[in-house]
N, C-alpha and C positions, 0 to 999 in steps of 0.2 A: 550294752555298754562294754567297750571297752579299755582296759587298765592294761599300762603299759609302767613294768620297774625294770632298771638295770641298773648292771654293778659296773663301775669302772675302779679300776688302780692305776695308778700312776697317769690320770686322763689319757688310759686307754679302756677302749670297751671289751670287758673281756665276757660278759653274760646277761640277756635279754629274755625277760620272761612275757607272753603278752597271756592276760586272764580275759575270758568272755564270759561274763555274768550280768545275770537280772537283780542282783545284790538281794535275792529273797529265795530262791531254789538249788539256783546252781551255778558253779564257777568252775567252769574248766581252764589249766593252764594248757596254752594251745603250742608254745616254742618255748625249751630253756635252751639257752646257746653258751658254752662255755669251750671255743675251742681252741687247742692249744695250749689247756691251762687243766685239764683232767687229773683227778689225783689231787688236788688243793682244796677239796672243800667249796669250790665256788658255786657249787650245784646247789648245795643241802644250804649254804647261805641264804642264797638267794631263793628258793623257795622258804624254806623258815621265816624272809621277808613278806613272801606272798600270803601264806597261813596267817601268819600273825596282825597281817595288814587290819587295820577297823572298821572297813569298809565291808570286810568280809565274814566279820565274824558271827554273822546273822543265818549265813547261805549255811541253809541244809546238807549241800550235796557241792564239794569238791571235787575234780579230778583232773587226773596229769593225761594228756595226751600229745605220745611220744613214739619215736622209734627207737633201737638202740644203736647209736655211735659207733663208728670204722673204731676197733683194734678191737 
């Protein structure tokens, strides 16, 4: 399954998390997108939404997979 959350301000989308989980092993987040808005906090938001989510608070086994971002 999976869970798609994002954050908009001002109904703009500024960050897209998508999680692949069996809601009992393991939930990896597979894309957080925050660009042009680096530096604000909208990263560690929006994953703190993912963590926190109820859905997820069962899975053993969390992880971010990521590259790291131009600058």
């Amino acid at each position: 399954m999976t869970r798609v959350r994002d954050l908009t301000l001002d109904d703009d989308l500024v960050a897209a998390a998508r999680v692949l989980t069996d809601y009992a092993y393991y939930a990896t987040v597979c894309d957080v997108v925050a660009a042009d808005r680096r530096g604000e906090g909208i990263g560690e938001t929006l994953m703190r939404a993912v963590v926190d989510h109820p859905d997820l608070r069962s899975v053993v086994g969390l992880s971010l997979s990521c590259r790291r971002g131009p600058g």
